[in-house]
C-alpha positions in Angstrom: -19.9 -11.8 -12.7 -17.0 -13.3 -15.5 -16.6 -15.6 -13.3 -20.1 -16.7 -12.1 -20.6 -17.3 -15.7 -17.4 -19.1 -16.6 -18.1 -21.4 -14.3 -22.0 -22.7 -15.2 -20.3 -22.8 -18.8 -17.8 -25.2 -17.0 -20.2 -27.2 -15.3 -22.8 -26.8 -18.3 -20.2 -28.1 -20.2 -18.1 -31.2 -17.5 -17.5 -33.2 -20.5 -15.8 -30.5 -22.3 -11.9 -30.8 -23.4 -10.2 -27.9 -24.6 -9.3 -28.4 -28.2 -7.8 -25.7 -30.4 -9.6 -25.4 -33.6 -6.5 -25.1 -35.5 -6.7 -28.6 -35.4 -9.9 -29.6 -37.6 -8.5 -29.9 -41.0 -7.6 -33.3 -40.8 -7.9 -34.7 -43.8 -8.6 -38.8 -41.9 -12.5 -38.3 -41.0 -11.8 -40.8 -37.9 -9.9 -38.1 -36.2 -11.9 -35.3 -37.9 -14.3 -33.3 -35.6 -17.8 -32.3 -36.8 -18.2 -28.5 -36.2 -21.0 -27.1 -34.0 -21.6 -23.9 -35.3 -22.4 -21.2 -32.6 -23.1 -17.7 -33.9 -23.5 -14.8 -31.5 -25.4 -11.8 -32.7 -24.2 -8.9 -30.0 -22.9 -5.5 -29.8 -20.9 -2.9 -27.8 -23.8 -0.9 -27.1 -25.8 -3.2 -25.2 -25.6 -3.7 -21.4 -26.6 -7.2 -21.5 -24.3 -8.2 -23.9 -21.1 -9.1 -22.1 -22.3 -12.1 -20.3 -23.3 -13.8 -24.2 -19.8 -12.6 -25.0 -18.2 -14.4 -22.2 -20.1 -17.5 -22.7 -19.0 -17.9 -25.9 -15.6 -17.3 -25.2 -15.8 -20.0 -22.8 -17.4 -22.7 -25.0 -15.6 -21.8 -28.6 -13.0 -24.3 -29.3 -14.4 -26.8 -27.0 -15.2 -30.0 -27.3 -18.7 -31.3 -25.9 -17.9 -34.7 -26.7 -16.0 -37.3 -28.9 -15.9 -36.5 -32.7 -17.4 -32.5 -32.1 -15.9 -29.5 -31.8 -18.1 -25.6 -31.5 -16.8 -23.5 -33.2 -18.1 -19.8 -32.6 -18.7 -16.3 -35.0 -19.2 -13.1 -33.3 -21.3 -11.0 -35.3 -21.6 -7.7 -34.1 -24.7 -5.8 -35.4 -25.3 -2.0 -35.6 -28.9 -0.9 -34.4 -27.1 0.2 -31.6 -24.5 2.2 -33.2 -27.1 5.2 -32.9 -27.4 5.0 -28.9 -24.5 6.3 -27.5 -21.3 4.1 -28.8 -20.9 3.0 -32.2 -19.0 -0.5 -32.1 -16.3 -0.8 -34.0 -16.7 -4.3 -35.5 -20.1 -3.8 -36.2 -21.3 -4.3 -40.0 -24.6 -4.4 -41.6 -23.5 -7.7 -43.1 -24.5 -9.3 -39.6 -27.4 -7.0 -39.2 -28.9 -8.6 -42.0 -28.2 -12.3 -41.3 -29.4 -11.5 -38.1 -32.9 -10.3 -40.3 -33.0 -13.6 -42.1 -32.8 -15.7 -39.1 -35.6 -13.7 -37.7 -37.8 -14.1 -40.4 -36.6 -17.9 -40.8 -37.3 -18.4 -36.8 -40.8 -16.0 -37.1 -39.5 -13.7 -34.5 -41.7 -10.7 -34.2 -38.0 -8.6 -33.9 -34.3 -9.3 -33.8 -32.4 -8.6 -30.3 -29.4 -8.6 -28.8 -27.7 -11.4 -27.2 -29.1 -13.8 -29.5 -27.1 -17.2 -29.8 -28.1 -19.3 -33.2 -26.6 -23.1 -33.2 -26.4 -24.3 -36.7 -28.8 -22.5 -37.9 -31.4 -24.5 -35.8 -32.2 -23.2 -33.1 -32.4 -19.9 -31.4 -32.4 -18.4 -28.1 -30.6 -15.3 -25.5 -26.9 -15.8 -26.2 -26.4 -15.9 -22.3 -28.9 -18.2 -21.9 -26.3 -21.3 -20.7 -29.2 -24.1 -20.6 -30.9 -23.4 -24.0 -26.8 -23.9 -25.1 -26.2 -26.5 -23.6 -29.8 -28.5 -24.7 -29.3 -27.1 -28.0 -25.2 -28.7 -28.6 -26.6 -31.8 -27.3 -29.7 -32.3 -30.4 -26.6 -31.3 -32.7 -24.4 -33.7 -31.4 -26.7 -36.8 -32.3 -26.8 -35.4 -35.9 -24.8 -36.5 -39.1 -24.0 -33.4 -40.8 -25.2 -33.9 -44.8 -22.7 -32.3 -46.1 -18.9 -33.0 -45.7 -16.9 -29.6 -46.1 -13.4 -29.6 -45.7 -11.0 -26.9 -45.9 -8.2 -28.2 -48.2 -5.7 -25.1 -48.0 -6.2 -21.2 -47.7 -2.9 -19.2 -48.9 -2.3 -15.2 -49.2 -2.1 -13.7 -52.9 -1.9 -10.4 -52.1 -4.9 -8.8 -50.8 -6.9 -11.9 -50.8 -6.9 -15.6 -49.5 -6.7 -18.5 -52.0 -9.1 -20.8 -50.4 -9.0 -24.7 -51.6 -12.3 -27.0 -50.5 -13.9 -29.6 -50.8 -17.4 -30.2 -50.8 -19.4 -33.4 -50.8 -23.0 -34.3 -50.1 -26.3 -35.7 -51.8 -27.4 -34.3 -55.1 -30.5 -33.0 -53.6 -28.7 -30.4 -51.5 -26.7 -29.2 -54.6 -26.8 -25.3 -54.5 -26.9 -25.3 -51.4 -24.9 -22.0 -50.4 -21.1 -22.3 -49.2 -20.1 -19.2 -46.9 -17.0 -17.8 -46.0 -16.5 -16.2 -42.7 -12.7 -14.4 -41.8 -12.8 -13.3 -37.8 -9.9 -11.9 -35.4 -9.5 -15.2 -32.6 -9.6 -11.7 -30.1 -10.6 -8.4 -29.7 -10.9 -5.5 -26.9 -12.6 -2.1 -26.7 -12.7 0.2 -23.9 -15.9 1.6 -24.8 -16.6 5.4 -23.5 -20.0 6.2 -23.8 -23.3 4.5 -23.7 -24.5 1.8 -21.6 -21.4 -0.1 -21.2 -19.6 3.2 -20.7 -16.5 2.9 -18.7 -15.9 -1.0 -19.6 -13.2 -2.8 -20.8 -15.3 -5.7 -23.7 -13.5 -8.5 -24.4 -14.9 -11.0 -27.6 -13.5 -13.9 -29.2 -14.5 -15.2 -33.0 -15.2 -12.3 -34.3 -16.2 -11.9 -37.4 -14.9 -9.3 -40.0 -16.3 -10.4 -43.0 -18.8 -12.6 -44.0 -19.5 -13.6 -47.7 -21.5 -16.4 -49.9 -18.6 -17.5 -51.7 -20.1 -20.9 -53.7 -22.7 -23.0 -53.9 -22.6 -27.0 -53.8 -22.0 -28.6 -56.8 -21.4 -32.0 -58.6 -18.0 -31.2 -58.8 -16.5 -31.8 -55.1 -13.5 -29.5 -54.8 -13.6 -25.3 -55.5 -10.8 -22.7 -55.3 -12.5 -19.4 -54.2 -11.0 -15.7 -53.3 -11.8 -13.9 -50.6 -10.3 -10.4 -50.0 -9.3 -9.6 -47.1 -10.1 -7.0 -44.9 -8.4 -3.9 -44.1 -7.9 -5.0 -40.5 -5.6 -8.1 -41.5 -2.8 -6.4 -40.9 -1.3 -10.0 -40.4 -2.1 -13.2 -41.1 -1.8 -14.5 -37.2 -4.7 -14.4 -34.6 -7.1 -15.0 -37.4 -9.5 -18.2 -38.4 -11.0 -19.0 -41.7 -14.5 -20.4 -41.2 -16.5 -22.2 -44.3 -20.1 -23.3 -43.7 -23.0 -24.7 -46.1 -26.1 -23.4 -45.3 -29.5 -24.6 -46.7 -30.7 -21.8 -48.2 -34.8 -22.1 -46.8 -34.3 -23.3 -43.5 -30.8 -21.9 -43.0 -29.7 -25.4 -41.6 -25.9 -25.4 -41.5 -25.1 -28.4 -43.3 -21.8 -28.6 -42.6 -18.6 -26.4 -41.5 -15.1 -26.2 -41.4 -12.5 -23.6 -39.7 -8.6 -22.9 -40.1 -6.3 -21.2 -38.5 -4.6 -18.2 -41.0 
């Protein structure tokens, strides 16, 4: 089944060249990828689950076409922490984003896989052809906002994160969030409906935070503390996104690798 689904990502995706994300904080914007951002609302719990999770892993840190990159979040909710196994990066953080975009799409509930590309459209995280038509609207759009990740350094128990931010004075306050995520995890999960599997993710999120908002001023320092689970500072991205907040349209996003 991995594989089946590896490869209609592949062919979904012909045009794709692998391209590590650690390389999109370019400062020249000629060589400077736009980020696609590709959340993935998913859980341990749920059987159908793994297929989304693969698909993303296939796709994140690809490159679609010239001048974008997707960058992907696993956010791993927990309204099925009560069903058998409670996943272990699972936080209500994502729960409740995963709310929002409901209400912002007029879904009559959430569910689980449910892919969201830059905050514009919506659809079952292993649905390959609503993916793949939904990166190709986004890659004929100008993002409004250009946020770049200037430098992100440990103090202690936080990151020291310096950005810039830079877009038209209508969209100031615009909200600028902060997204830390392990580039892999894996859980052999013993109970529930994927009881007996071995889950593999990629992107996934640990915390998630509204850090700033956009302002006159282009360029912000913000902290971030880190979570208990950065033991190190390797195998972990930094992801900053602007977000409209009424239609939740990601305005523009940058990652780093910590």
């Amino acid at each position: 089944m991995v594989r089946l689904i590896l490869g209609i990502a592949m062919v979904l995706f012909s045009n794709v060249v692998l391209l590590s994300a650690q390389g999109t904080a370019s400062a020249d914007t000629a060589s400077r990828p736009k980020v696609i951002l590709v959340e993935l609302f998913t859980s341990e719990g749920c059987s159908s689950c793994p297929p989304a999770d693969n698909l993303l892993r296939a796709i994140n840190g690809t490159q679609p076409s010239a001048g974008q990159i997707i960058v992907g979040i696993s956010e791993h909710v927990t309204y099925w922490n009560s069903l058998g196994w409670s996943d272990p990066f699972s936080s209500d953080l994502y729960t409740d984003r995963q709310n929002r975009y409901g209400s912002r799409f007029g879904l009559d509930s959430v569910y689980t896989p449910q892919m969201v590309v830059n905050g514009t459209e919506q659809f079952v995280g292993s649905d390959q052809s609503s993916l793949a038509s939904a990166i190709r609207k986004e890659q004929n759009r100008t993002d409004p906002v250009d946020l770049r990740i200037l430098s992100a350094n440990r103090l202690g128990g936080a990151l020291m994160v310096d950005f810039s931010a830079k877009g038209d004075a209508s969209l100031q306050g615009s909200e600028i969030f902060a997204v830390l995520t392990d580039d892999a995890d894996q859980s052999i999960v013993p109970r529930g409906e994927n009881s007996g599997r071995t889950l593999s993710h990629v992107a996934v999120a640990r915390t998630l935070l509204r850090v700033a908002k956009l302002q006159e001023a282009p360029q912000q320092t913000v902290q971030i503390a880190l979570p208990t689970s950065f033991h190190g500072m390797t195998g972990h991205h930094l992801i900053l996104f602007a977000q409209a907040p009424g239609s939740g349209k990601v305005l523009g996003a940058d990652s780093k690798p910590l």
